[in-house]
C-alpha positions as CSV (number, residue, x, y, z in Angstrom):
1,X,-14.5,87.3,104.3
2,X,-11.9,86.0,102.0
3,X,-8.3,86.8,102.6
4,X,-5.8,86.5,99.4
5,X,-2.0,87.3,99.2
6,X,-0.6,89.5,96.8
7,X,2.1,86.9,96.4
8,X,4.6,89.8,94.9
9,X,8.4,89.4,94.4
10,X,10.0,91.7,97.0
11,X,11.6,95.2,95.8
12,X,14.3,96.8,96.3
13,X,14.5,100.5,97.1
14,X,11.7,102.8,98.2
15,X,8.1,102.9,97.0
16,X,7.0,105.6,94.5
17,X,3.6,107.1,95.2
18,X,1.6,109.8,93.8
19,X,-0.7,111.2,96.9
20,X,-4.3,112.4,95.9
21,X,-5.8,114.8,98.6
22,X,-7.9,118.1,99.5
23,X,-6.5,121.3,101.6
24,X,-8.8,120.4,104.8
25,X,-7.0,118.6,107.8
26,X,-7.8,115.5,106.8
27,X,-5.4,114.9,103.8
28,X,-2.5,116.3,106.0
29,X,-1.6,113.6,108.4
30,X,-1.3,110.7,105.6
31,X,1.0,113.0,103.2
32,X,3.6,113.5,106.5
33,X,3.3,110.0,107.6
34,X,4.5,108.6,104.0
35,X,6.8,111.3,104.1
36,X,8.3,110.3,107.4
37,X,8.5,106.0,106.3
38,X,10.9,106.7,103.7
39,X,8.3,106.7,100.8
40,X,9.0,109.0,97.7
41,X,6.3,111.2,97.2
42,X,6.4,111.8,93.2
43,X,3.8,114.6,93.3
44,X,0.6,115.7,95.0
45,X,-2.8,116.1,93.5
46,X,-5.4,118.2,94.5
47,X,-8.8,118.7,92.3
48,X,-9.2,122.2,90.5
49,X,-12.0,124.6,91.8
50,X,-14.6,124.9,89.6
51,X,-14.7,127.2,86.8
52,X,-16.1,130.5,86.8
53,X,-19.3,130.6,84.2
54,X,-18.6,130.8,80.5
55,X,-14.9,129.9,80.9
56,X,-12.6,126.6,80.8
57,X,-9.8,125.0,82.7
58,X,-7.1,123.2,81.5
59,X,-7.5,119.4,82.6
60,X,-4.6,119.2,84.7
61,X,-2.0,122.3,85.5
62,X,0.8,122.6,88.4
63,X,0.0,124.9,90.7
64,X,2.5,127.5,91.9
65,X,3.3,129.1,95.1
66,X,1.6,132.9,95.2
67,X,2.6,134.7,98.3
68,X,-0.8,134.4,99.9
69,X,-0.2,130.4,99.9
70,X,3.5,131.6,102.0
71,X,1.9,134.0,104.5
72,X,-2.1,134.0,104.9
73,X,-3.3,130.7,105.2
74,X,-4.1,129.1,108.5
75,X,-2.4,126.0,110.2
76,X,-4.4,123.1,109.4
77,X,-5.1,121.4,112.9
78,X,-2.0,121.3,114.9
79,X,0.7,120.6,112.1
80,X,3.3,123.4,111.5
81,X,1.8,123.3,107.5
82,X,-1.3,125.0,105.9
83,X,-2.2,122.0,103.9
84,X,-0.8,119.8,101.7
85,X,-0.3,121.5,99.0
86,X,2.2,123.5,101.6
87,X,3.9,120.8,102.7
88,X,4.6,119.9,99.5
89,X,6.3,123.0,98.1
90,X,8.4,123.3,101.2
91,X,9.6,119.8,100.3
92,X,10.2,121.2,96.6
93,X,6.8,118.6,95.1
94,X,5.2,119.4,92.4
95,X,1.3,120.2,93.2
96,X,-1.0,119.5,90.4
97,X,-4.6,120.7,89.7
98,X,-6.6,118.4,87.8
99,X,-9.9,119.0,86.5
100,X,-10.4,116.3,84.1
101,X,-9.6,113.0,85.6
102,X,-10.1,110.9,82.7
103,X,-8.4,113.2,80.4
104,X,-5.3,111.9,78.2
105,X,-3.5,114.9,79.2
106,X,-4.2,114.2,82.9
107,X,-2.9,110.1,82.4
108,X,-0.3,110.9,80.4
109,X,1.4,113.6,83.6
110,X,0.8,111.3,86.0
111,X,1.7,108.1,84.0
112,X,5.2,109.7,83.4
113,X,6.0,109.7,86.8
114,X,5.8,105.6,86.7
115,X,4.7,105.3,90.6
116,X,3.9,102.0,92.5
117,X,0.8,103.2,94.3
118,X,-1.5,105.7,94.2
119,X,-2.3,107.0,97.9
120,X,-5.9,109.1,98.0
121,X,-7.2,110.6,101.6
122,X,-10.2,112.4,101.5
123,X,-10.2,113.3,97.4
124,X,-13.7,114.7,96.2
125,X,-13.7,113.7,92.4
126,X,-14.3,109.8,91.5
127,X,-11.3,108.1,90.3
128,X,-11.6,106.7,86.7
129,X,-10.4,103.0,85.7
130,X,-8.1,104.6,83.7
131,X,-6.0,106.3,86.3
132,X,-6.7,103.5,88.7
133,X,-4.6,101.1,86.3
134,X,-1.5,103.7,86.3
135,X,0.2,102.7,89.4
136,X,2.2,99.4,89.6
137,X,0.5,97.7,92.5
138,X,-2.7,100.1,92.6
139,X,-4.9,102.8,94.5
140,X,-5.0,102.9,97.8
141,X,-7.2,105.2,100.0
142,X,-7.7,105.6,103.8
143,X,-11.4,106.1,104.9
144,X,-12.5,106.5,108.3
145,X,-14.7,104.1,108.9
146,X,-15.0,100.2,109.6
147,X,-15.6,98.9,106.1
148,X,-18.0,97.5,104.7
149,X,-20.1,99.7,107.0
150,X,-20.6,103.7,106.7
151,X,-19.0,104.0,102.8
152,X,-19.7,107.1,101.2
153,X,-18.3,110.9,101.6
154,X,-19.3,111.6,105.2
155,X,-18.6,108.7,107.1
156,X,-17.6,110.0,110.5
157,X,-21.1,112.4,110.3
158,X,-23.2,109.4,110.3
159,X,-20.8,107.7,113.2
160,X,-22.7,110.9,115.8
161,X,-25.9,110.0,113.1
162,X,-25.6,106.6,114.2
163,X,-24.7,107.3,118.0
164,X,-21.5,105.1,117.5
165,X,-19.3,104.1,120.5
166,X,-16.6,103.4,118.0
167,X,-15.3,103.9,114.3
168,X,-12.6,103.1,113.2
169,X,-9.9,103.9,110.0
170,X,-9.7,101.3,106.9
171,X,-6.9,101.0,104.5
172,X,-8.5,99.5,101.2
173,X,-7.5,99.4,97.0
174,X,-9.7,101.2,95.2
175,X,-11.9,99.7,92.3
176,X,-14.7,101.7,90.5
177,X,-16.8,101.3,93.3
178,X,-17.6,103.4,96.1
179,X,-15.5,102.3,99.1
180,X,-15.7,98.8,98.0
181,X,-12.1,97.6,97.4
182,X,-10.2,94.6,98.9
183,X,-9.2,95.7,102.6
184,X,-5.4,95.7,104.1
185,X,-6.0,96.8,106.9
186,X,-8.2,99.1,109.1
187,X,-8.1,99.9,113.3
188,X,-11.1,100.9,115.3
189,X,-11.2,104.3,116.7
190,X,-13.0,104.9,120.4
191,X,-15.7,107.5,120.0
192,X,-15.4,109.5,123.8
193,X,-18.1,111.2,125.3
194,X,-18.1,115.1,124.2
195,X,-15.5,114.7,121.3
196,X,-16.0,117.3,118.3
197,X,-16.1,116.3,114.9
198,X,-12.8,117.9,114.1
199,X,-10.9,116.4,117.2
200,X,-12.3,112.8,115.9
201,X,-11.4,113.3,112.0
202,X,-7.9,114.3,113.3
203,X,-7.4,111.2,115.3
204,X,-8.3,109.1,112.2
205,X,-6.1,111.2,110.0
206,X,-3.1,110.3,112.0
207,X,-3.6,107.0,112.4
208,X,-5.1,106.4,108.6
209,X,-1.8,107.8,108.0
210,X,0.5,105.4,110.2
211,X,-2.0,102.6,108.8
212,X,-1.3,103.7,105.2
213,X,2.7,104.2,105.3
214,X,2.2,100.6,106.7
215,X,0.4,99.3,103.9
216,X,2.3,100.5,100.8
217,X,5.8,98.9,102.7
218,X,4.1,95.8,102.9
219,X,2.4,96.2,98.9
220,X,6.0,97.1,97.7
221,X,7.6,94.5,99.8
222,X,5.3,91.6,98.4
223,X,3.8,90.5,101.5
224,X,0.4,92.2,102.0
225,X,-2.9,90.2,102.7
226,X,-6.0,91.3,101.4
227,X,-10.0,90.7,102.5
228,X,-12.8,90.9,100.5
229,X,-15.5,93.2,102.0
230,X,-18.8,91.6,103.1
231,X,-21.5,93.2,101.0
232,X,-24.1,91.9,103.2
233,X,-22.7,93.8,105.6
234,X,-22.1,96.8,104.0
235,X,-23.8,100.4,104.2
236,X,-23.8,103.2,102.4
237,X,-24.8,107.1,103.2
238,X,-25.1,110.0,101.1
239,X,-23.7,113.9,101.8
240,X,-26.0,114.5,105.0
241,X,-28.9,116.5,103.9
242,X,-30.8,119.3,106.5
243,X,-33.1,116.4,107.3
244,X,-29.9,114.5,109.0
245,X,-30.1,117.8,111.2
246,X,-33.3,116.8,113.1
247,X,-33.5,114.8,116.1
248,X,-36.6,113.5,117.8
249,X,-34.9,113.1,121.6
250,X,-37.2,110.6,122.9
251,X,-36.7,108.0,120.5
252,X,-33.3,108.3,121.2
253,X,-30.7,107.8,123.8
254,X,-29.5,110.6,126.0
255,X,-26.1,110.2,125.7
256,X,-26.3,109.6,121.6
257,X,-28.0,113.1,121.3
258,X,-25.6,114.7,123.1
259,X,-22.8,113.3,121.2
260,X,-24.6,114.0,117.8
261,X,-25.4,117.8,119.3
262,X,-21.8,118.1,120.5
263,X,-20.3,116.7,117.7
264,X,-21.4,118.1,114.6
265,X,-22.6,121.5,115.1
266,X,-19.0,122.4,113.5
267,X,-21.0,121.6,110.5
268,X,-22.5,125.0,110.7
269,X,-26.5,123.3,110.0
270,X,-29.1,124.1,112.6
271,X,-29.6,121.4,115.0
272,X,-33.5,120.9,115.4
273,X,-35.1,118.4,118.4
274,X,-38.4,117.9,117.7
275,X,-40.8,118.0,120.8
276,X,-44.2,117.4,119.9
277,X,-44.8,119.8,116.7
278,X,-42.2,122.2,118.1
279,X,-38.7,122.3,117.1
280,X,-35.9,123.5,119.8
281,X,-32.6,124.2,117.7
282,X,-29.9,123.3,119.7
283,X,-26.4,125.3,119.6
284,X,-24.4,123.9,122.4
285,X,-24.8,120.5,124.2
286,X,-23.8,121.1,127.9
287,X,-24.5,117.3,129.3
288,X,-26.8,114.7,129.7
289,X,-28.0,112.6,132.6
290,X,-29.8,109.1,133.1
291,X,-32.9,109.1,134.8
292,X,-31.8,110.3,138.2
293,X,-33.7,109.3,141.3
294,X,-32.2,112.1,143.1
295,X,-34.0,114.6,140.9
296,X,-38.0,113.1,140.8
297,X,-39.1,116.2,140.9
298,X,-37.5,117.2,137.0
299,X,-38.0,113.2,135.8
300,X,-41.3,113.8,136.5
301,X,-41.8,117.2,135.3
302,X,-40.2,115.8,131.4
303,X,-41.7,113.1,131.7
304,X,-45.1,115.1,131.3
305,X,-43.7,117.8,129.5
306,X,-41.2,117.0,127.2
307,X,-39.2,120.1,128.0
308,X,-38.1,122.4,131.0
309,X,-36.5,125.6,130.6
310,X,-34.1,127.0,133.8
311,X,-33.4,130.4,135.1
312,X,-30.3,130.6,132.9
313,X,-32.2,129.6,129.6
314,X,-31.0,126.5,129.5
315,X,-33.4,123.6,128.8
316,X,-34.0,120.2,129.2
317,X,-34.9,118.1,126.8
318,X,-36.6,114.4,127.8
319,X,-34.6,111.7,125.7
320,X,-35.6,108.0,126.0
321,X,-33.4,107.2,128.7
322,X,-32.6,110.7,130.5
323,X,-32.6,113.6,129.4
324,X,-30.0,116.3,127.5
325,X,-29.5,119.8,128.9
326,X,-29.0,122.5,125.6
327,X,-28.3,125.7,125.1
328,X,-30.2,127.3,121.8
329,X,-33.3,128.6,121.0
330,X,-37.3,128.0,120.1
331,X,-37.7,127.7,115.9
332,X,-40.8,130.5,115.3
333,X,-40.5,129.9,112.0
334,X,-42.3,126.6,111.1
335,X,-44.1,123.5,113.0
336,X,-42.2,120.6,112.0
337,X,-43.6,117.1,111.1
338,X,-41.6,114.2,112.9
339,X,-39.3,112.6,110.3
């Protein structure tokens, strides 16, 4: 790792950002923490939905208030606002739509606005050189992993993928890569037993946002240190496919395949364990034991078996340490080949 100073003259004033986001949860912690440090939030940008067939949008266009934006959207987790795009007009921001990143139109509307940083949390368009050279001291986005490892759009997926203990939140300026930029700063985050995906992606919003406010005071106040990211330790994963979805439990840790079950069947994809040719798709994760000598009787029995069902429906499923007990159902449709 190399650490370099940005060795800038301190300013006066408040830092000017333009904050880049979706309308999930994720994006919602950052925007309030930079608005609760004092930092003037120029404008919010959120990417346009795609275009209906046969017709064009404008490359960037500020979005209005309708009254279903005012009274039918949902809280987004427990904050009192529906996204950011809410929060924003209740603090009287404009909201842009962009659709064309690189666009002159698009560089030109948020050039005007002569910000010191960009902030980006969870943004699903690529960010073009061009836009990354607007802002005085540069991009910077908050992605919940520990960089260099887990880059990409899904990182806290591959964390229960992984069967992680920990994760963590990094702060880092943006380049043209893919989560490859210098790194400010960045936090681990403890991965508990049983947590859902949401409950975890909310505790790294919050603190991705405290982490960010952080680090654009210490950018506009000339005194932030930087580190290089070790691309030989770096990884990278794509979106998850359905092939992420399958487990094969006794390869696998007892306690990791309960997490993984536990964690991401928010995602809405089947959960598939693979026992033998057979495929048991997993809804709910109720617990997991160790190899219990207490029970010799059931070790014993999935240790031949690979399976036991109880009077409830329930089964358990041998893993390579214990074993997980699921709720769920037998896949008829297909024998499955272990991945």
């Amino acid at each position: 790792m190399v650490v370099i100073s940005q060795n800038l003259p301190e300013a006066a004033g408040r830092p000017r950002v333009l904050f880049f986001g979706m309308t999930g949860a994720f994006s919602l912690p950052p925007l309030v923490a930079l608005l609760e440090q004092d930092i003037e939030v120029c404008a919010v940008i959120v990417p346009a939905a795609l275009p209906v067939p046969g017709t064009q949008k404008p490359p960037i266009r500020q979005r209005t208030q309708t009254r279903a934006d005012r009274f039918g959207l949902p809280r987004a987790g427990n904050h009192p606002y529906a996204s950011i795009a809410h929060l924003a007009w209740t603090r009287q921001l404009p909201v842009w739509e962009v659709s064309k990143l690189a666009h002159p139109d698009t560089v030109a509307t948020l050039a005007a606005y002569q910000v010191d940083c960009i902030c980006v949390a969870c943004f699903s368009r690529r960010i073009p050189r061009i836009l990354l050279d607007v802002p005085r001291l540069g991009c910077l986005n908050v992605h919940p992993s520990l960089l260099p490892a887990n880059r990409g759009p899904a990182p806290l997926f591959w964390t229960f993928h992984e069967g992680s203990d920990k994760t963590g939140v990094t702060i880092h300026l943006m380049d043209e890569g893919l989560d490859t930029g210098p790194i400010l700063t960045q936090q681990t985050v403890i991965v508990p037993d049983g947590i859902r995906y949401t409950d975890l992606e909310q505790r790294c919003a919050v603190l991705g946002g405290t982490l960010l406010a952080e680090s654009v005071w210490k950018l506009y106040k000339g005194n932030a240190l930087v580190t290089l990211q070790d691309e030989q330790q770096s990884s990278y994963h794509p979106q998850p496919q359905g092939k992420e979805f399958i487990l094969i439990p006794e390869q696998l840790h007892a306690r990791h395949v309960y997490n993984f079950i536990h964690g991401v069947r928010q995602w809405g994809e089947a959960i598939r364990a693979l026992i033998g040719k057979r495929a048991y798709i997993a809804r709910y994760a109720i617990s997991y034991s160790l190899w219990d000598v207490d029970k010799p009787e059931l070790q014993a029995l999935l240790l031949r078996e690979g399976v036991v069902q109880d009077e409830l429906g329930s089964v358990c499923i041998r893993c390579l340490d214990g074993w997980v007990k699921v709720n769920g159902e037998w896949d008829a449709s297909q024998e499955l080949e272990p991945v």
